[in-house]
LOMI-772936 format. One line per field, with one value per residue (C-alpha): y, z, x; residue in one letter; residue number from 1. Coordinates in Angstrom, 3 decimals. Last residue first. Layout:
LOMI-772936
yy	(Y ...)
zz	(Z ...)
xx	(X ...)
type	(A ...)
seq	(NUM ...)
//
This chain:
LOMI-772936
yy	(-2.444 0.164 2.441 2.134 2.430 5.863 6.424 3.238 5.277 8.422 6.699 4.469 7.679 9.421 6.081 6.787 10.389 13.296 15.444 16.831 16.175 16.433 16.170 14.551 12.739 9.556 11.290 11.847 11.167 12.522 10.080 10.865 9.749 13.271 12.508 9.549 11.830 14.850 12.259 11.148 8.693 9.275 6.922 7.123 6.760 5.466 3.216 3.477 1.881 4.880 6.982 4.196 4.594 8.317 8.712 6.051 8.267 11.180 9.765 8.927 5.093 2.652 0.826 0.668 0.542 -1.227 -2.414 -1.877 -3.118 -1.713 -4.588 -2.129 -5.051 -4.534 -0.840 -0.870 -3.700 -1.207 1.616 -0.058 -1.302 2.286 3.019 0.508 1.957 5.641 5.332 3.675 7.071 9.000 5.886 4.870 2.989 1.875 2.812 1.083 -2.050 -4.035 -1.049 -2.223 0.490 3.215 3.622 1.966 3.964 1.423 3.518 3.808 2.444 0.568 -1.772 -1.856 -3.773 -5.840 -6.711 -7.452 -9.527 -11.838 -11.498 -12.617 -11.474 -8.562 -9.212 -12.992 -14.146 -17.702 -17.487 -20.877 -21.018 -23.825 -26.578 -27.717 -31.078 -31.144 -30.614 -27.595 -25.322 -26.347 -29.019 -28.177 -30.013 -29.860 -32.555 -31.744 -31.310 -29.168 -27.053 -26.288 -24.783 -22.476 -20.421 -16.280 -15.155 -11.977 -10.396 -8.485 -7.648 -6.887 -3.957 -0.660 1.896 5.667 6.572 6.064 2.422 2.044 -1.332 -3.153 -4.669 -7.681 -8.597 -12.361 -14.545 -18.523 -21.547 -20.792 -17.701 -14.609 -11.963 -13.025 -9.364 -6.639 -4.674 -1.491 -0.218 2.557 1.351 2.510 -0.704 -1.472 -1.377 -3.440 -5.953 -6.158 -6.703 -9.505 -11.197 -10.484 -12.277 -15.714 -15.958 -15.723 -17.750 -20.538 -20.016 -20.711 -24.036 -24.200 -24.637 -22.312 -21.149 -19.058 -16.337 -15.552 -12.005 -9.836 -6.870 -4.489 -2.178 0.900 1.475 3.775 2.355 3.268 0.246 1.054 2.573 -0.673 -2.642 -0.861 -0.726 -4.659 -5.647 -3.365 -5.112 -8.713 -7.485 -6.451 -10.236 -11.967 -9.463 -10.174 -14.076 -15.211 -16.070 -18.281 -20.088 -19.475 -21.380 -18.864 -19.679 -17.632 -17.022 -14.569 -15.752 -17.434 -17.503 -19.940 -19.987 -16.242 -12.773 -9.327 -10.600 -9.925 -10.663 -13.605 -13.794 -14.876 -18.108 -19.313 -19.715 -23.141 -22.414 -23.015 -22.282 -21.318 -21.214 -18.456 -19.557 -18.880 -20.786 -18.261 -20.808 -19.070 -21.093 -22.830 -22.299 -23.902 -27.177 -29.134 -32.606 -33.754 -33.660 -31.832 -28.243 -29.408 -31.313 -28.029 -25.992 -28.812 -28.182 -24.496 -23.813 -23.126 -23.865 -27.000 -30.108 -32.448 -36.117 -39.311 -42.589 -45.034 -44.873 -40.998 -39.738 -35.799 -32.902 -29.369 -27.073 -24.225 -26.524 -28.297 -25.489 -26.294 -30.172 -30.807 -28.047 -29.424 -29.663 -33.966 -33.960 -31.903 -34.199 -37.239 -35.809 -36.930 -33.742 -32.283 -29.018 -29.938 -27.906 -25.238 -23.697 -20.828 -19.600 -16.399 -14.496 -10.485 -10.231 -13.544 -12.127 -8.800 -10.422 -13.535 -10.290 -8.224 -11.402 -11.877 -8.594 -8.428 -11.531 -10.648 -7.471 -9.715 -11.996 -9.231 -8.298 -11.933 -12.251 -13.819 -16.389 -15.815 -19.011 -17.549 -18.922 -21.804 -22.237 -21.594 -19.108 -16.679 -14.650 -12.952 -11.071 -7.832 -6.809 -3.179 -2.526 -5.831 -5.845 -2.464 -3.185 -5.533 -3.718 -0.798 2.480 4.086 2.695 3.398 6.844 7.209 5.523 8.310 10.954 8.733 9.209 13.036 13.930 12.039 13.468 16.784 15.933 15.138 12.499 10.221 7.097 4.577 1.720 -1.358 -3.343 -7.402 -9.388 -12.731 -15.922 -19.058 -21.510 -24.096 -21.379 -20.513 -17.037 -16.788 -16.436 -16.352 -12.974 -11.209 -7.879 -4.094 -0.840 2.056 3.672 7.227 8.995 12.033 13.736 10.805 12.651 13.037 9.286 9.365 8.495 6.912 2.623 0.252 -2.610 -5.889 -5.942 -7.911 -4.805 -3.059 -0.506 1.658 4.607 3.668 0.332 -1.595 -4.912 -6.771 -10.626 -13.000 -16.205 -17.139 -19.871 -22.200 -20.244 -18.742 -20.638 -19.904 -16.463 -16.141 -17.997 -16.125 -12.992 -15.256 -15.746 -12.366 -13.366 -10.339 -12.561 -15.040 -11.922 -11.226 -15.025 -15.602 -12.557 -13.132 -16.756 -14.806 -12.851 -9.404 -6.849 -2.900 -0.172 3.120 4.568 8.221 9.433 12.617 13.040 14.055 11.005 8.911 11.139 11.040 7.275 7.537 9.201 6.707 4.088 5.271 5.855 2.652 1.638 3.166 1.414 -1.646 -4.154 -7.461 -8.620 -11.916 -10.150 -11.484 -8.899 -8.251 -5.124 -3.423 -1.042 1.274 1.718 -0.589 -2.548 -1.837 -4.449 -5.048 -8.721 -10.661 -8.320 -9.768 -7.986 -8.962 -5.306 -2.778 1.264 1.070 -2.186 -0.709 2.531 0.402 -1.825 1.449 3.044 0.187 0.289 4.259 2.939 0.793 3.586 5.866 3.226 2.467 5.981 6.063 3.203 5.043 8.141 11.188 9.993 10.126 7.156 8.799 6.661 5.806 3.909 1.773 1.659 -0.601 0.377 2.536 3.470 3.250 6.587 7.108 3.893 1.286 0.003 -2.709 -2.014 -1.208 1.692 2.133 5.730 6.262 8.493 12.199 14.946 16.349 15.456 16.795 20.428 19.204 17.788 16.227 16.989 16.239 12.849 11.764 12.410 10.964 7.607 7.605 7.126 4.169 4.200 7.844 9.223 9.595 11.328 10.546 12.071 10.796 13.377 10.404 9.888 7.598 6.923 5.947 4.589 5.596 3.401 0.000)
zz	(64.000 62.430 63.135 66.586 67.188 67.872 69.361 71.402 72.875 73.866 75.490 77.750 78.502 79.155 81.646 83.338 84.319 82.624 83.658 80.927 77.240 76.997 73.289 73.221 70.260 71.849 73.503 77.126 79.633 82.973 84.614 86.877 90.948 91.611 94.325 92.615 90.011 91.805 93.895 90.099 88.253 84.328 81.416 78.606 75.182 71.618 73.118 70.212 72.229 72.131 73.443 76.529 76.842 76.906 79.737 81.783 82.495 82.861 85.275 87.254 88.199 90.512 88.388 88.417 84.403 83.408 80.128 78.685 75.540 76.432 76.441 78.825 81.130 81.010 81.213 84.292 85.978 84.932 86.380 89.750 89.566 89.236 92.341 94.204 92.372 93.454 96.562 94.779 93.746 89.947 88.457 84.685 83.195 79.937 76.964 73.049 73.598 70.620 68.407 65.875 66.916 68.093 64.803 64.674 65.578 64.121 61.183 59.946 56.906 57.970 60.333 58.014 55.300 57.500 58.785 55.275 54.412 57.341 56.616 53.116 50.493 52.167 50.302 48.481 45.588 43.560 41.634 40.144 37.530 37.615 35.259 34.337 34.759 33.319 34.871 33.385 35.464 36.538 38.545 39.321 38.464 39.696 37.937 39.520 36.725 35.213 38.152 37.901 34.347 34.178 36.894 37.356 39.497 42.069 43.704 47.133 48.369 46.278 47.716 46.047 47.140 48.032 51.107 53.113 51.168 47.987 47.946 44.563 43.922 41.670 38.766 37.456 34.598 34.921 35.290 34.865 36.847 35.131 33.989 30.480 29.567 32.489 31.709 33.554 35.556 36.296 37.815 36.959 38.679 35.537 33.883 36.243 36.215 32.529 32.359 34.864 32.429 29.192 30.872 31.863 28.707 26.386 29.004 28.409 25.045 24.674 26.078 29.897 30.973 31.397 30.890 28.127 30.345 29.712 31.171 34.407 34.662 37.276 40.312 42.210 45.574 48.473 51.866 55.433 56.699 56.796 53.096 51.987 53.012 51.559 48.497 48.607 49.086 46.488 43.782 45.388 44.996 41.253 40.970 42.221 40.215 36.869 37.587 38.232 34.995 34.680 36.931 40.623 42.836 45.267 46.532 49.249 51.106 54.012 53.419 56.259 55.484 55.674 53.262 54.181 52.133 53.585 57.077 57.205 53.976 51.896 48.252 48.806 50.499 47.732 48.092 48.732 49.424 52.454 53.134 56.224 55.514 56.634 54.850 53.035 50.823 49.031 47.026 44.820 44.191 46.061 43.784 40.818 42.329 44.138 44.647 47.519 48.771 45.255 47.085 49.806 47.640 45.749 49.110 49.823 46.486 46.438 49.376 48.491 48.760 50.748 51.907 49.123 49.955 48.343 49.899 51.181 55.045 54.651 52.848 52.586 50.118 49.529 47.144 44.868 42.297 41.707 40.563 36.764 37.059 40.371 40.391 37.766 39.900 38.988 40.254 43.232 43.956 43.174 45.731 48.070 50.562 53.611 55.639 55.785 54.771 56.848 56.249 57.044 55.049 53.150 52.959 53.606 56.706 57.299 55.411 57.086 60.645 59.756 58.378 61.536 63.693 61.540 61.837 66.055 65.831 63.806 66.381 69.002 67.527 67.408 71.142 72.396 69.984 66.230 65.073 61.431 59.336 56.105 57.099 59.927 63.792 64.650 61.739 63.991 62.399 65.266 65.926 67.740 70.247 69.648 69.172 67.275 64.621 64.274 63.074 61.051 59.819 58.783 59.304 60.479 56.510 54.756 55.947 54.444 51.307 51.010 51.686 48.840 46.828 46.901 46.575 43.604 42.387 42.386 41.190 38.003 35.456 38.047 39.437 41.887 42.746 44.058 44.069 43.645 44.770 43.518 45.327 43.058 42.027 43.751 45.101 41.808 41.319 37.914 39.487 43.193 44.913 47.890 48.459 48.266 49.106 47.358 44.540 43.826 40.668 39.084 35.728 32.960 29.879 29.486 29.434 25.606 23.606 25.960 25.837 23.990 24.448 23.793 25.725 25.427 27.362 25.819 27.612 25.307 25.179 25.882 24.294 23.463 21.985 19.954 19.233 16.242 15.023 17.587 16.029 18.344 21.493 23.770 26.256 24.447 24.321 28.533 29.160 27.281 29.441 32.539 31.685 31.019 30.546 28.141 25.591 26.057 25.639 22.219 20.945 22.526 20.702 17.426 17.820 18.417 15.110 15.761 16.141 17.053 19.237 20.608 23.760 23.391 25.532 27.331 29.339 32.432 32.800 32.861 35.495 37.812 37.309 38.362 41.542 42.148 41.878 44.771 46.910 46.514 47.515 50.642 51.591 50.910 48.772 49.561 47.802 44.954 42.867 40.456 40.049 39.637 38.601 40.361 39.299 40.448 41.626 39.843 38.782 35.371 35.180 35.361 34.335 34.505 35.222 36.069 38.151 38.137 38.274 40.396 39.811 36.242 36.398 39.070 36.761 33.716 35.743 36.973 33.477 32.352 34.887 34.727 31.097 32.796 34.954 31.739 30.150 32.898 33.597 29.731 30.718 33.487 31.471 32.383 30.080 27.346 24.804 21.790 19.428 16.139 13.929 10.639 7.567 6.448 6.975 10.351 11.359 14.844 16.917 18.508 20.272 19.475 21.820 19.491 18.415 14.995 16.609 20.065 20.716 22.881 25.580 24.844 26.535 24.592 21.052 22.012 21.143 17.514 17.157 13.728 11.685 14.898 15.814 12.548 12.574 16.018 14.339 11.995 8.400 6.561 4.063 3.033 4.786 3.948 6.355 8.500 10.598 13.689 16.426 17.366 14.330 11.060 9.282 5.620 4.310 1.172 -1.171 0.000)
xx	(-28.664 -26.865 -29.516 -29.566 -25.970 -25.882 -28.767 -28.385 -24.962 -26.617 -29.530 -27.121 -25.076 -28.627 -29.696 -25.998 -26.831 -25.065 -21.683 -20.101 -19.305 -15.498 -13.833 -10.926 -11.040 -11.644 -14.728 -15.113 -17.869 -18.336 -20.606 -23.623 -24.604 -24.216 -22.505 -19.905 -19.641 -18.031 -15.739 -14.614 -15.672 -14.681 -16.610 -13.977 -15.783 -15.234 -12.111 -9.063 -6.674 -4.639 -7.650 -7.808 -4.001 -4.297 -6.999 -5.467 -2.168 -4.082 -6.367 -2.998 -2.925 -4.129 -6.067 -9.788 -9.738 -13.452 -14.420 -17.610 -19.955 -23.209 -25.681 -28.007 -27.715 -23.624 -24.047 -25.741 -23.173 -20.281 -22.202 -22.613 -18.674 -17.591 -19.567 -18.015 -14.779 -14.802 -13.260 -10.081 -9.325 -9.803 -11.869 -12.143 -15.095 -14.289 -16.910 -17.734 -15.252 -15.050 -15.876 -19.011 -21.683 -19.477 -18.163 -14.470 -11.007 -9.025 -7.708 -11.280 -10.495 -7.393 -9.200 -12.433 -10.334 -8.860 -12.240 -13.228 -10.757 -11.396 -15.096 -14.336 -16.482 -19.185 -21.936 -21.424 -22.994 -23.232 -26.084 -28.007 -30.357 -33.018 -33.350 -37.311 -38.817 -42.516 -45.698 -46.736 -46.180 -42.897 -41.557 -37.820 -34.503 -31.115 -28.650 -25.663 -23.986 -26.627 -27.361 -23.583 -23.524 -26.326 -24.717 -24.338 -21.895 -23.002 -19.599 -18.957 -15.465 -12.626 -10.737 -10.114 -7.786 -9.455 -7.436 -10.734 -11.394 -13.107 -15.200 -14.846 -18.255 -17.758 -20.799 -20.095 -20.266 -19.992 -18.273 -14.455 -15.332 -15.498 -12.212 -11.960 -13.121 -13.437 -16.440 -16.724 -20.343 -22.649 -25.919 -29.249 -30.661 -32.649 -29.131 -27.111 -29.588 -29.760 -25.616 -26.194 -29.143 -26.736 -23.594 -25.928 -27.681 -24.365 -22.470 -25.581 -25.625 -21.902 -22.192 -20.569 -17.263 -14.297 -10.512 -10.919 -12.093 -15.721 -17.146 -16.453 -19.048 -17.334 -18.700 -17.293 -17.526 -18.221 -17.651 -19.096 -19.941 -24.011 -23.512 -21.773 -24.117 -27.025 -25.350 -24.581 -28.389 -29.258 -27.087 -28.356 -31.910 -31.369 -29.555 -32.876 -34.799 -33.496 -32.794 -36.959 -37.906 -34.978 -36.270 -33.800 -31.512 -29.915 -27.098 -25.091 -21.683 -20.535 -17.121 -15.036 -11.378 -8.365 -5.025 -5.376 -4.531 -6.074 -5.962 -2.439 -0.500 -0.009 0.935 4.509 3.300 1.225 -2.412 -3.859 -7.399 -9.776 -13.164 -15.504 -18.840 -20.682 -24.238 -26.847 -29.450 -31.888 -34.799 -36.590 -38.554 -40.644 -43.637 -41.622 -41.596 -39.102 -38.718 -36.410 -32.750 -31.613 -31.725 -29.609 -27.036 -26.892 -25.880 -23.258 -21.360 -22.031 -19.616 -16.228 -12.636 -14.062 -11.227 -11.219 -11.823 -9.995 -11.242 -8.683 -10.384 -10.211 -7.762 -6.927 -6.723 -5.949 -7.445 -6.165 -3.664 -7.560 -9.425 -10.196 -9.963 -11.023 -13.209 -15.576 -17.960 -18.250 -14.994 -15.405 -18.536 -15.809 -13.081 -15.567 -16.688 -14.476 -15.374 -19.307 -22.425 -24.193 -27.585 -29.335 -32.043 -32.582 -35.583 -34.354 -35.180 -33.022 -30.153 -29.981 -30.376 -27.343 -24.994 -25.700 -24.370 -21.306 -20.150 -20.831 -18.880 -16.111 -15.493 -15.909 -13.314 -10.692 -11.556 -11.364 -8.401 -8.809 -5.923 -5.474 -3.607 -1.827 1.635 1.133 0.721 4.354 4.260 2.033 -0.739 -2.319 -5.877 -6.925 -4.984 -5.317 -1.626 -1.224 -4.603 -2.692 0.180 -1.334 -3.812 -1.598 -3.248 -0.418 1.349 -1.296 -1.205 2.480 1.698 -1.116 1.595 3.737 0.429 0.138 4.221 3.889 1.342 2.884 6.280 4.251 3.947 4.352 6.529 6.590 9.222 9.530 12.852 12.453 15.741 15.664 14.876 15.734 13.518 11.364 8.976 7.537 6.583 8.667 11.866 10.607 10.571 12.523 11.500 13.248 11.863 10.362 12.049 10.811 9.800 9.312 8.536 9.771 9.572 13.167 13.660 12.159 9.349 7.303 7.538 5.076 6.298 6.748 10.248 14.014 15.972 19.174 21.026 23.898 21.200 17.909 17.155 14.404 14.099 11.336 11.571 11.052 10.181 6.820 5.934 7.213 6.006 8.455 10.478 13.795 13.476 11.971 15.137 17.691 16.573 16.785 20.355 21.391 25.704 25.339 27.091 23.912 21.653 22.793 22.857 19.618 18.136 19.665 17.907 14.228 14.891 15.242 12.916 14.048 12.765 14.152 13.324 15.079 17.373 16.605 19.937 18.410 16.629 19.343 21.390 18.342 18.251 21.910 20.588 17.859 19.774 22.759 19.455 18.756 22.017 21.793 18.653 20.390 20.171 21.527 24.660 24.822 22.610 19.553 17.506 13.468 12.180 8.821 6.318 3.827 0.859 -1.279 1.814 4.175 6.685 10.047 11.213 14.888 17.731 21.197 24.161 27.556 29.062 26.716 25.778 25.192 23.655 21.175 20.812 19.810 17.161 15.489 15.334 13.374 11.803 11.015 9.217 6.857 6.077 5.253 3.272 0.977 0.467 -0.794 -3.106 -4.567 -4.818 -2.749 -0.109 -2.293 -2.898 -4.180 -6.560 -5.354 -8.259 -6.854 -6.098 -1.785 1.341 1.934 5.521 6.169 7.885 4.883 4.891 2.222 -1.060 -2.624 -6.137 -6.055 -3.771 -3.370 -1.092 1.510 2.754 1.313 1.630 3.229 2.211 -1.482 -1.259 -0.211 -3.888 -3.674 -0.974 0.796 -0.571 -0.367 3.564 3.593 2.135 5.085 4.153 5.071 2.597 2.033 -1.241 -5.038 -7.128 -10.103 -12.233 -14.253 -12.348 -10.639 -8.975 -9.756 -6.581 -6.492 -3.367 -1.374 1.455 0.000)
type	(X X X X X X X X X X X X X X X X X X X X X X X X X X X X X X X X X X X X X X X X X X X X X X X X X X X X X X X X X X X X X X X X X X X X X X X X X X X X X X X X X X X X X X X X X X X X X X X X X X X X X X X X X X X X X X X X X X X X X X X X X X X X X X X X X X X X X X X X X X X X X X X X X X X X X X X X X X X X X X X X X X X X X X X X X X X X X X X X X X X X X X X X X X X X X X X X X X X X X X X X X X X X X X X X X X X X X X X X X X X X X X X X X X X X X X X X X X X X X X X X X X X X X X X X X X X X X X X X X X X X X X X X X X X X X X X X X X X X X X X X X X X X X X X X X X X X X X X X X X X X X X X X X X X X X X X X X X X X X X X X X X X X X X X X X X X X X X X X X X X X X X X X X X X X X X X X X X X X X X X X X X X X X X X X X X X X X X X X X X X X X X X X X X X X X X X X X X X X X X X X X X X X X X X X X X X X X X X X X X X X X X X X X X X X X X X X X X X X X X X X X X X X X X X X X X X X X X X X X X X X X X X X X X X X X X X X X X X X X X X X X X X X X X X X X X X X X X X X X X X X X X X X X X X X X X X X X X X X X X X X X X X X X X X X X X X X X X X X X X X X X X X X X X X X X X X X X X X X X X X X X X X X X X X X X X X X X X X X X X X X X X X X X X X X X X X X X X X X X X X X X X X X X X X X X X X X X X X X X X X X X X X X X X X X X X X X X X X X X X)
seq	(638 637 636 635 634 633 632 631 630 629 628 627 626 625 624 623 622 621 620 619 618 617 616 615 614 613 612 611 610 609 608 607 606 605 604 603 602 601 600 599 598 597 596 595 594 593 592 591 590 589 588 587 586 585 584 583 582 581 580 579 578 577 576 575 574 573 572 571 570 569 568 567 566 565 564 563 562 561 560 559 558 557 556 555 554 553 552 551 550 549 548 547 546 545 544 543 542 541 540 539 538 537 536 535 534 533 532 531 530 529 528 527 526 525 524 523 522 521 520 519 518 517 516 515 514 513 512 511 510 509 508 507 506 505 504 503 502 501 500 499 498 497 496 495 494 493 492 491 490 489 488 487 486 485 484 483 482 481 480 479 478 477 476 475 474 473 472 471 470 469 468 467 466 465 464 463 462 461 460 459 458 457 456 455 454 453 452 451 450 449 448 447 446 445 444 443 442 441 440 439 438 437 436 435 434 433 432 431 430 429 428 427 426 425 424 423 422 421 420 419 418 417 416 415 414 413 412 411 410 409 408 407 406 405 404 403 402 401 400 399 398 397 396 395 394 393 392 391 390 389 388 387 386 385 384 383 382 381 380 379 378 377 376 375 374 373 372 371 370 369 368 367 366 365 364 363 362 361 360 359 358 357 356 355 354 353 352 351 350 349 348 347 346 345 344 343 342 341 340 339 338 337 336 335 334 333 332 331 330 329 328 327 326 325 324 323 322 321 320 319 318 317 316 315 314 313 312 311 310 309 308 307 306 305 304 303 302 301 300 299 298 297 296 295 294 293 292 291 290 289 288 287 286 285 284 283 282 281 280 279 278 277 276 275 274 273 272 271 270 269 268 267 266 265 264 263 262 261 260 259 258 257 256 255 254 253 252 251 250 249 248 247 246 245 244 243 242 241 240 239 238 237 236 235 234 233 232 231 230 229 228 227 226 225 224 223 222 221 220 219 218 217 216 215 214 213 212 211 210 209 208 207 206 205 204 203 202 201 200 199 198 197 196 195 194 193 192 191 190 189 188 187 186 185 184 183 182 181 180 179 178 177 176 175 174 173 172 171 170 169 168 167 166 165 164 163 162 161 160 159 158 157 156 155 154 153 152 151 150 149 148 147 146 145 144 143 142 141 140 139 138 137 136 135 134 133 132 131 130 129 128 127 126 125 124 123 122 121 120 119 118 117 116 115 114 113 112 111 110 109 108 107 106 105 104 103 102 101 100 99 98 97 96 95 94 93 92 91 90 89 88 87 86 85 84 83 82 81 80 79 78 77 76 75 74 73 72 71 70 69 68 67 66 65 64 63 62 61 60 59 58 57 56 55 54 53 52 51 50 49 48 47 46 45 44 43 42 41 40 39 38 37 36 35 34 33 32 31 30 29 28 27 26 25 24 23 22 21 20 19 18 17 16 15 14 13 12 11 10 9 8 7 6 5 4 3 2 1)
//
């Protein structure tokens, strides 16, 4: 082709030599937007500027305020990353350096540990890099070129990824900045110089290729913006991430443990950590039962056979873990549907039962690598607040509508905002096409007749069906994973589930997998570094303690304290013999809604003084109006 025809964003389109760069359409274009721009996507592939186009197609601009432009740029300051660090040490090898949501990381082979000092010793030579304005240049050679190259280099896990490429795959891209050459797809920003801040992290060990039977490399984090700006704004939020810690603070406020002398991944919940669960778990059973679920509970171990017949055993399998029983192979639960179908198929049902809204807190567990763990966030053991509903097919539209308003009134009694995705097919799956084709258009529905704004993220579904996730948006804005609605045809299939219809013949129900909160271990993680352990009066394990100026005070102390207790006031008492003072701040430290003073003044008046965590001082009042105070507050939560 001598001339190609570009359509651009603004829904024109112009005819161009062949070979034409895409910053040169760019420019004739919109000339305003060459700065600022990273890359552009092209016939649907995301392409430098600097690549020449050949044949029609539609250029859209890739900014680098866009998420995907961001993307770009910090993939980019890797690049630069893993230059500086074999700048700055002989005998170093690089093996991947990705873009992450926040960031991006490189992993390195390195016979030293890296210091904090020799970070700093990157980031100046990255400094150097940038200054210099060299631009990311591209190049394909064929994949045995590549080998050859790298081999000189002494890059071993460079001449790995090569060789472990697809047959058919003949040849390889490289970019280099300068003198440093990287095996990458691409794209990259035009040149270092448009790199406007950055800031390495820490350092991490990491598996080559996540697999614990290779070797541990060294994995530096790093973070990087278009702006000095932004930066500044997310390392302050790193900052407050890092108070509000759950860990740190599922410690100070003796909360729960994860000890490796019981096992990696394994939470062990504290009287005031499991109080906090319970009080959780107790407002989930209400909501579901006034909303027409029943409890149920099905068993921690079930024949490897029902995870067969699943499907699980193929398609989850590396997930699970299994025991023997008397020479019989059982698979300890990742999940509860199995049980909850074996309910539904213990006797005849008819279409007048249904729906039928089986939930339960079933506890699970999953086989999740060790370097994936953290806190409460990541567990090889978690309860979720789990439901089935088996459904006709009439029925689906409202059962997933009530799901979607189920989870917003959740969220608003938590005190979450969040955001809400349409996962589709991954190629990983079972089912007939129809079925995913039935399933995906009766959640997209939902979401519309609920007037609710959503993203589609493609491939994303369980192997067996669709599904809606609710990403919960915590006080520093990050997202969490929490609620999801999966749509079923497959499973009632398996498992044979029928119903009686109408008209007297056998009928297959829907199923939908959902839970509201996800994991309650999660979840309470979650809430821990929302409200930076200072809970709403409502779920804090302890909502008042009791604290006493003189040991004169305490046999009125103990009065209140047995007042409060029949009011079902949570309350802790502090009769130490200590300064007020003294008591005052470790109660605030510990996060305590309200500190219940007894002084001489009290104990005549028969009254507390009460004081807020913050500070704040309400006055004298009678113990009924302390009671009052704190229903008030809790009443609607409950």
């Amino acid at each position: 082709m001598s001339e190609i025809r570009v359509s651009l964003p603004d829904g024109s389109v112009k005819t161009y030599p062949a070979g034409v760069t895409a910053r040169q359409v760019l420019a004739s274009w919109r000339e305003d937007l060459v700065p600022s721009a990273v890359a552009v996507r092209f016939g649907g592939n995301a392409l430098d500027l600097s690549r020449s186009l050949h044949e029609d197609g539609a250029l859209e601009v890739i900014g680098i305020a866009s998420r995907e432009g961001l993307g770009i740029l910090r993939h980019s300051i890797s690049h630069v990353m893993a230059q500086a660090v074999q700048d700055s040490f002989q005998g170093v090898q690089v093996s991947i350096g990705p873009s992450i949501e926040d960031g991006f990381y490189y992993d390195f082979d390195y016979a030293e540990t890296f210091t904090p000092e020799d970070l700093a010793k990157v980031e100046a030579r990255m400094a150097e890099i940038v200054r210099s304005d060299k631009s990311f240049e591209r190049r394909e050679i064929s994949r045995e070129e590549a080998i050859t190259l790298f081999q000189k280099k002494g890059e071993n896990y460079k001449v790995e990824l090569i060789q472990d490429l697809p047959p058919d795959v003949k040849t390889v891209s490289l970019y280099s900045q300068g003198d440093y050459v990287d095996l990458c797809r691409g794209p990259h920003i035009p040149s270092t110089g448009m790199i406007g801040a950055f800031k390495l992290l820490n350092v991490a060990g990491a598996y080559w290729r996540g697999d614990e039977h290779n070797k541990m490399l060294q994995r530096i984090y790093g973070t990087g913006f278009a702006t000095q700006e932004e930066l500044d704004e997310h390392l302050r939020v790193l900052e407050e991430a890092r108070k509000r810690d759950h860990r740190r603070l599922g410690r100070e406020l003796d909360l729960f443990q994860v000890n490796e002398e019981a096992g990696a991944g394994l939470a062990i919940f504290h009287p005031k950590g499991m109080l906090l669960r319970t009080i959780i778990e107790d407002w989930e059973r209400k909501e579901h039962l006034k909303r027409g679920y029943d409890m149920v509970m099905g068993p921690q171990i079930l024949k490897a056979d029902l995870w067969r017949r699943s499907g699980h055993f193929d398609h989850y399998r590396e997930n699970m873990y299994f025991t023997e029983v008397e020479n019989q192979l059982y698979g300890i639960k990742p999940m509860n549907c199995l049980a909850h179908m074996l309910i539904y198929k213990s006797k005849v049902r008819s279409y007048r039962d249904l729906p039928l809204r089986y939930f339960e807190l079933g506890t699970v567990h999953r086989h999740e690598k060790a370097g994936v763990l953290h806190g409460l966030m990541r567990v090889r053991q978690f309860t979720q607040d789990d439901a089935h509903i088996l459904c006709t097919p009439e029925q689906l539209n409202s059962e997933i509508r009530d799901i979607a308003d189920f989870v917003a009134y959740a969220m608003k009694i938590f005190g979450f905002d969040y955001e809400v995705e349409l996962s589709t097919r991954p190629a990983d799956s079972i089912g007939s096409d129809a079925d995913w084709e039935m399933a995906t258009n009766a959640l997209e529905q939902a979401l519309k007749d609920n007037r609710m704004t959503y993203d589609v993220n493609p491939g994303d579904g369980a192997f067996y069906g669709p599904k809606i996730d609710f990403k919960l948006k915590d006080a520093l804005k990050r997202k969490w994973q929490c609620a999801t609605i999966q749509c079923d045809f497959t499973l009632p299939d398996r498992f044979d589930l029928t119903y009686v219809g109408p008209d007297g013949e056998r009928h297959r129900p829907v199923m939908l997998h959902r839970v509201i909160l996800g994991a309650i271990e999660r979840f309470m993680g979650v809430l821990i570094e929302h409200y930076a352990g200072a809970f709403p009066v409502w779920l804090s394990p302890v909502q008042a303690v009791i604290q006493t100026v003189t040991d004169k005070q305490i046999p009125f102390g103990e009065e209140v304290f047995r007042r409060l207790v029949e009011a079902d006031i949570r309350v802790e008492k502090d009769f130490r013999n200590e300064k007020l003072g003294y008591k005052v701040r470790e109660a605030q430290s510990q996060k305590i809604p309200f500190m219940l003073v007894i002084g001489d003044r009290e104990v005549e008046g028969r009254k507390v003084s009460p004081r807020q965590r913050d500070g704040k001082n309400l006055g004298p009042m009678d113990v009924d109006a302390f009671i009052g105070q704190v229903k008030d507050l809790c009443a609607r939560y409950q």
